[in-house]
N, C-alpha and C positions, 0 to 999 in steps of 0.2 A: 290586325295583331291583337290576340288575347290577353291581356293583361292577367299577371300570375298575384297571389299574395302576395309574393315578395317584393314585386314592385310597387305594393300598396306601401306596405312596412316600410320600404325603403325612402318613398315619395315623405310617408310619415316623419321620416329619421331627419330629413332636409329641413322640413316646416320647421321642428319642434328647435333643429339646429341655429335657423334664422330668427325663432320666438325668442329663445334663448338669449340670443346676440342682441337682440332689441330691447331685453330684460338687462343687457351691461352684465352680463353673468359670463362664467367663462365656460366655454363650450368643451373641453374633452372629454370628462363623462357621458353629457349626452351623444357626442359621434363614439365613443364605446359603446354604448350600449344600444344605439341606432344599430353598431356593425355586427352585434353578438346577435340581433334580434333579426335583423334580415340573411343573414349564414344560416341561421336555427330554418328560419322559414323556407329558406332557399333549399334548405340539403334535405329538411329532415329530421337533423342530425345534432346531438348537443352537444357530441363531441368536436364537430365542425363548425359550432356555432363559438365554443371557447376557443379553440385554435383558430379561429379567425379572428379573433380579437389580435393575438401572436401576429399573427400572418400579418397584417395589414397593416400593421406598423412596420415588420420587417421588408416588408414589399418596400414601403415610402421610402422607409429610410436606403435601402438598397437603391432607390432611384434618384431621392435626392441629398446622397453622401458628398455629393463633388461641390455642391453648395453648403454643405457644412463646411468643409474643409476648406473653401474660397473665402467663407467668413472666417476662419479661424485663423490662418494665413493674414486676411488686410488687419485683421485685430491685433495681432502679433505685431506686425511691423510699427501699427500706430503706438504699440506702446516701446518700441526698442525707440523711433523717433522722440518721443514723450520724456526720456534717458535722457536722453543729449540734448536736448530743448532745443530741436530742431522743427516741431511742431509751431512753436509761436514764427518761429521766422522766415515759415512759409507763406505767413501771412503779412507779416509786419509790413511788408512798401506798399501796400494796398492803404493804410492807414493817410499816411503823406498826400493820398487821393481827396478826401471829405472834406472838402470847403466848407463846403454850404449843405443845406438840407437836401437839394434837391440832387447834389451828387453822392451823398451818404446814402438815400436812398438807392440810386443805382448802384454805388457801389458796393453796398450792402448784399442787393442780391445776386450781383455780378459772384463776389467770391463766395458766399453762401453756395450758391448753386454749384461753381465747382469743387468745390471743400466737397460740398457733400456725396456729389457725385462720385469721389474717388473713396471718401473714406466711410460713408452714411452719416445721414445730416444729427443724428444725436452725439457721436463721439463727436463731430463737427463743431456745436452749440457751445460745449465750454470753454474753447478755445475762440471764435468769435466773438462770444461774450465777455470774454477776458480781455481781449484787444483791440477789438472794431466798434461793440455798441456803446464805451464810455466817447468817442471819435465820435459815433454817428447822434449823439446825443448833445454833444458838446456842439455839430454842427449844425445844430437848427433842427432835426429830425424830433418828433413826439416817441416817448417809447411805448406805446401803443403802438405807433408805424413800426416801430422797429420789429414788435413783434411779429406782426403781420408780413411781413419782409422777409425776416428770418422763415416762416413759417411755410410761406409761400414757395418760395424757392429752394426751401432744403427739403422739411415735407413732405412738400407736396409737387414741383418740379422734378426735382435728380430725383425722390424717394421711387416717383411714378414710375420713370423709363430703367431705373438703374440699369444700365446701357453698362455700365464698365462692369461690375461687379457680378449682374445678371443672375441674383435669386429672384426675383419678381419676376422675369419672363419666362424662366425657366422652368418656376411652379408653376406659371400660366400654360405654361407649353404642355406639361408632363400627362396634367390631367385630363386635356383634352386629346391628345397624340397628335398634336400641331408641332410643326416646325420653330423653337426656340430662336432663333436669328429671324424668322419672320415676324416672332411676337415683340420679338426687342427693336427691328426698327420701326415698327410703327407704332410701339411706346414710345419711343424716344420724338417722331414728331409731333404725336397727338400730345404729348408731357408740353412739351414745348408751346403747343396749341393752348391746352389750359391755361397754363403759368404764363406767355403774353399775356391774353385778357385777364386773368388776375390781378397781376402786376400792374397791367393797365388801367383796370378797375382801380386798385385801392390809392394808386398813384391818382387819380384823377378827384378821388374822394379827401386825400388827404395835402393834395398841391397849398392849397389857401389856408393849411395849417401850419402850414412849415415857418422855422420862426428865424431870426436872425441870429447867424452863432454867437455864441457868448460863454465863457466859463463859469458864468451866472446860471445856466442852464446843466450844466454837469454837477453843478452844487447842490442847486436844488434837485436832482434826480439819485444824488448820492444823500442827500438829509433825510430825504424818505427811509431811510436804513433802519430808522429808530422807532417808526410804527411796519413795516414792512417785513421786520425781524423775524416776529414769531410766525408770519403766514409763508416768507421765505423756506422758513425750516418746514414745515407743515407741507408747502411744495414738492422739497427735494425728497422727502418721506415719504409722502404721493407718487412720486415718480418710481420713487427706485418698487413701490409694491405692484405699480400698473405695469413695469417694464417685469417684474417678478411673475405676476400672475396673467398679463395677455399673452404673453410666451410671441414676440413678433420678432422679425429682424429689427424694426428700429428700432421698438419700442422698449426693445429688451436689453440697448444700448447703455439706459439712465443709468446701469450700477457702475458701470467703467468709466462712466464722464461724471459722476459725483462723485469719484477719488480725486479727480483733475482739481475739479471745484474745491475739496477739505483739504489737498493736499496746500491750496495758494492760500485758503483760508486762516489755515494753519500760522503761513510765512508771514500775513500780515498781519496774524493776531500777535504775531511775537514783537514785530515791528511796533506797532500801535502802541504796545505795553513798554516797551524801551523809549519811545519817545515821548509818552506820558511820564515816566519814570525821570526823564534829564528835562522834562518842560520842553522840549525840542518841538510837541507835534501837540495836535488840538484832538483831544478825545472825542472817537466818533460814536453818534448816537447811536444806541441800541449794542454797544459793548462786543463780546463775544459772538453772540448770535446773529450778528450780520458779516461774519463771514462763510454762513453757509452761502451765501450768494455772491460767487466771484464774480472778477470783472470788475472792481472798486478803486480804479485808477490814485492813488495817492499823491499830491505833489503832479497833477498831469499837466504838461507841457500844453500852451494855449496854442502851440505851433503844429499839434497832432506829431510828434513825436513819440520814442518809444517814453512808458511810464518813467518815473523817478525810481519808483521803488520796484520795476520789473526785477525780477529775481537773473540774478548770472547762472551761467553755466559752467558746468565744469569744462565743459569742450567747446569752447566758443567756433573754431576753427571748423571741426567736426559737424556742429550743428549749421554750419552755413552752406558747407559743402551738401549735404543731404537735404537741406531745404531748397537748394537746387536742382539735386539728383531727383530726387522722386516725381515732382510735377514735372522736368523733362522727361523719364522715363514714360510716365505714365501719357505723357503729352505725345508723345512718339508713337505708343502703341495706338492711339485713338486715330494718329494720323496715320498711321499704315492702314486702318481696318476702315477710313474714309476713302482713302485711296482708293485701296483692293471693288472696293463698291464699285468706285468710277472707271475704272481701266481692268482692261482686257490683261495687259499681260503681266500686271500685278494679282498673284494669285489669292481667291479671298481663302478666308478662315474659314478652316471647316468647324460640321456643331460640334461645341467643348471644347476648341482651342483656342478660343476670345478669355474662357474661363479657368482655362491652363497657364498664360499668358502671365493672367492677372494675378493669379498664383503664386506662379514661378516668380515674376519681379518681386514681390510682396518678401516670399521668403530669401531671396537674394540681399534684398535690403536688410532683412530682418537678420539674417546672419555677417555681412557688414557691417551693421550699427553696432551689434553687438561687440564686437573685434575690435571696433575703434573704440567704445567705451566702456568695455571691460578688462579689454587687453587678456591678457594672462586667463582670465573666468568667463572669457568670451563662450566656450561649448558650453556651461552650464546657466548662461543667462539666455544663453540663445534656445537651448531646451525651456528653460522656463519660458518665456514670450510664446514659446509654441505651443505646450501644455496649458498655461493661462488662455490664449485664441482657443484652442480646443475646449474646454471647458465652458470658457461665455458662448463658444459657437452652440453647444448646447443647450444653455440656460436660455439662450437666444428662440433658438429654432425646435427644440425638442419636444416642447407640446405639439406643434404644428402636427408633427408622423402621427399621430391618431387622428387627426384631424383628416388630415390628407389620404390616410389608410381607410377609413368611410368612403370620401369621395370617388375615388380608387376604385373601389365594389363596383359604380357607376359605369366605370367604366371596361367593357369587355377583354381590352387586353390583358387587365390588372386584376380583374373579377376570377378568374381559372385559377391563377397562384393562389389569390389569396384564398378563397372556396374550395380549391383543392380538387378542382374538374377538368376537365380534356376541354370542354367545351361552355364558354357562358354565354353563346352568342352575341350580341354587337354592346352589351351590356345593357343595365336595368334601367337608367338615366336614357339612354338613345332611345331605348323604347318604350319609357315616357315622354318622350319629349315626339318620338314618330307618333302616338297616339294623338296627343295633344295636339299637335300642328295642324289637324284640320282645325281646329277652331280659330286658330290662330292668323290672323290677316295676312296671307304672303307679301309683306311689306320691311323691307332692310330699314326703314327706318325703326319702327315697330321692334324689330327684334334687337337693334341699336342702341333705344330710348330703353328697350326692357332690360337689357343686359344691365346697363348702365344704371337703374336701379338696385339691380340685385345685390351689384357691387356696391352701394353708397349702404343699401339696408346690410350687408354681410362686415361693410369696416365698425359699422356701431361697437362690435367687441371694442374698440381703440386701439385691436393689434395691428390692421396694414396687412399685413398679409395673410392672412388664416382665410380670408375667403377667397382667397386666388384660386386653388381647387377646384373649389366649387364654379366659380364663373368661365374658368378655363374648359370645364366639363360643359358646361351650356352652349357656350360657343361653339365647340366642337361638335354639340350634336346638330344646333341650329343653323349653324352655316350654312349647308347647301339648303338646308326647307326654305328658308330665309331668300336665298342667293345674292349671299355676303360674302365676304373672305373669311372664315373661319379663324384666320391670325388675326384678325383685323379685329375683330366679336371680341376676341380676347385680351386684346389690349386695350379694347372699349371698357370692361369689367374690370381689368388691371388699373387702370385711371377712376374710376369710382371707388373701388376698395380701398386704396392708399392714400387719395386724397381727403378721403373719409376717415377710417380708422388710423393713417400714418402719422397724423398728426394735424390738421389743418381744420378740421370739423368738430371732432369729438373731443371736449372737455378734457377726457380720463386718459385720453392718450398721449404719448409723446409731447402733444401740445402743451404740458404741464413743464416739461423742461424752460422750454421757448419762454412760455410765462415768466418762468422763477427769473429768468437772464435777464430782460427786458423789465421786470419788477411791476407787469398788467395782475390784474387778476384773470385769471384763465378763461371764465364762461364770457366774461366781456372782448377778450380776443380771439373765443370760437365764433362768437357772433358778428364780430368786424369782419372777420373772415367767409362769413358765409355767402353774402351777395357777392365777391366778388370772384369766388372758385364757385361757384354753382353756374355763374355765367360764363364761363370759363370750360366747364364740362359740357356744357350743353354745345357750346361753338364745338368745338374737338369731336364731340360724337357726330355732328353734322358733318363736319373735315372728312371723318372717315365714311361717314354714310359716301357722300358723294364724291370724293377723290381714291378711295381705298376700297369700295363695295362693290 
């Protein structure tokens, strides 16, 4: 095969996009003008070279609308739940669990891991942090474990496979023209792969640290307040600009779950100040500005009970009903789609109706909550929750479409719309990569080990997901040269990307939230984290090499 210019330009457009990512820089201008420069070279044409700029956004976004609107949907409902305060009481019996260090720690990751699975692990984070890590800290656990806990299992566990929600496979899927339900079950056991031996790792590092509970240990983790204040605020500020500018599914979380955080902040600085005012309560160090970091148990029960000063709700009744409803609901649908796997005469779900499912209950909740706690202005809260999910679904995911609209070009199905041609043969990417493959060692591990770099060097952005595209296009063309499973390749690169960028690895990402909760400095909990997810990926990419290849 003749390699044309445009394959060079386009090869170009890749590198400069991954220099970039390495450089912590945010990448949509260069896959702009990667796409403008390989259209121009491709056609011709400079009128084709601008309206591919056009095109390859509305392609993406034409492709992956149904995952905007599954984000905007579970965002919506978390906040009609968030109304009613039926968010915390989803969690609350899980508390009554943490004895001791060593069960805080499992328990920790236990409900981490599903929190986040249903609702993504950063709206997840303030709400753990508000109820479980003052428990898991009181019970003997170090809040560096904690982080690394949290991290491990929201992150980078559920982040990896999101198995219920299914933007991560789906982007995986799109841009390779792989089967999505084939990308998402073997995220979900290779996720699982990693996040064992993680878990296992840092639990083995951290076992002979665990200390004896004591409410001597919540005091001293909450007196830290008073030097921790201004790096606190410096954190959440941090956050909500990385979650602003990597434009990721998770990472783009932090603005909706730092209302969570000022909104309890808010209620204890009123508190604090009324009971400084009657002598009733002992003034906490560092004033005001230690409530940008919720979670500051007051008066906490030595018996891991709920808080003293946990705030009521107006619908006590309402919020406990729906803190049952929804994890049944949601509990139900996971069990029918295990089933449908295992038995014949249970029919499974076809592609996009796991992701219709999750939807549809989402907005069923979301217009229930609303009814029950607005009553009378139920339509027009229920429109707001949905307009709000729409909106973050964009601030979310909306960089991504030029991102994805480059990769896209790559690939031939998507290359004719967007270029505006009958014909772009198997596209520019396959036939770089058919050229290359001689050189390349026909070896599934080799192209296993490779994939799975590309994904760890493409999360450096700190988004999680921006490089799914990309590694999902590799796979797809690598597969057969290889003779791997093309699904399999991509959930290989799905597992590097988001364990990297989603929060677990990189400093600037997500993992800045983690930090602020747990009250670590952040490069010292990418670093804890590191030996024991790198060990973790390496197992999983073997898994798949030699059980899935």
């Amino acid at each position: 095969m003749q390699l044309t210019a445009a394959h060079w330009v386009y090869l170009l457009g890749v590198v400069v996009i991954l220099a970039t990512m390495i450089a912590r820089k945010n990448i949509v201008v260069p896959a702009v003008v990667a796409t403008f420069l390989t259209a121009l070279v491709f056609s011709g044409s400079l009128i084709t070279g601008i309206t591919s700029v056009f095109n390859a956004s509305l392609v993406a976004a034409t492709n992956l609308f149904n995952i905007f609107l599954i984000i905007a949907l579970v965002t919506a409902m978390l906040h009609s739940l968030q109304a009613l305060g039926a968010d915390r009481k989803m969690v609350a019996p899980f508390r009554r669990v943490m004895r001791n260090g060593h069960l805080a720690f499992w328990g920790l990751a236990i409900v981490t891991y599903f929190m986040s699975l249903f609702f993504w692990p950063t709206p997840a984070v303030p709400l753990i942090g508000a109820v479980l890590v003052p428990v898991a800290i009181r019970a003997g656990l170090r809040p560096m474990a904690v982080g690394v806990v949290v991290a491990c299992a929201g992150q980078g566990m559920a982040l990896s496979s999101d198995y219920v929600i299914r933007v991560a496979p789906g982007l995986s899927a799109q841009a390779g023209g792989l089967d999505a339900n084939a990308v998402a079950d073997t995220s979900m056991v290779l996720s699982l792969v990693v996040g064992g031996v993680a878990l296992l790792a840092a639990y083995a590092l951290e076992v002979r640290k665990i200390r004896t509970p004591s409410p001597r240990l919540l005091a001293e983790w909450e007196g830290g307040a008073a030097t921790a204040s201004a790096s606190g605020a410096a954190v959440q500020a941090t956050a909500a600009d990385t979650a602003a500018t990597a434009g990721t599914s998770d990472a783009a979380e932090a603005p909706a779950s730092a209302g969570t955080g000022r909104r309890w902040g808010r209620v204890r600085a009123g508190r604090a100040r009324a009971a400084a005012s009657t002598g009733g309560g002992t003034a906490r160090p560092g004033g005001g500005t230690a409530t940008l970091v919720p979670g500051e148990p007051e008066g906490h029960d030595p018996k891991g009970q709920e808080d003293a000063d946990a705030p009521s709700t107006a619908h006590p009744r309402a919020a406990t009903v729906f803190a049952l409803l929804v994890p049944l609901a949601y509990l139900s649908l996971i069990a029918y789609m295990v089933v449908a796997k295992v038995s014949d005469p249970v029919p499974d779900l076809e592609a996009g109706q796991a992701a219709g499912l999750v939807g549809g209950v989402a907005a069923i909740i979301v217009f229930l909550a609303a009814l029950v706690g607005d009553r009378a202005g139920f339509l027009e809260s229920s429109a707001t929750h949905v307009v709000n999910g729409l909106v973050f679904a964009f601030k979310a995911m909306g960089v991504v479409l030029p991102i994805a609209g480059f990769f896209f070009i790559g690939n031939g199905e998507f290359a004719a719309e967007i270029l505006g041609t009958d014909d772009a043969g198997d596209g520019l990417l396959f036939d770089l990569v058919a050229v290359a493959q001689q050189h390349i060692p026909d070896s599934p591990f080799v192209a296993a080990f490779g994939i799975l770099l590309v994904g760890l060097v493409a999360g450096l952005d700190g988004s999680g997901f921006s490089g799914l595209p990309l590694t999902g296009a590799l796979a797809g063309s690598l597969g057969t040269s290889s003779s791997i499973d093309p699904a399999t390749l991509a959930a290989v690169g799905q597992m590097g990307n988001i364990w990297s960028g989603g929060g677990t690895l990189v400093a600037w990402s997500s993992l800045i939230a983690v930090a602020g909760f747990a009250r670590v400095p952040v490069l010292d909990l990418a670093r804890r984290c590191f030996l024991p997810v790198i060990c973790g990926l390496v197992a999983a990419t073997l898994v798949a090499v030699v059980f899935f290849g």
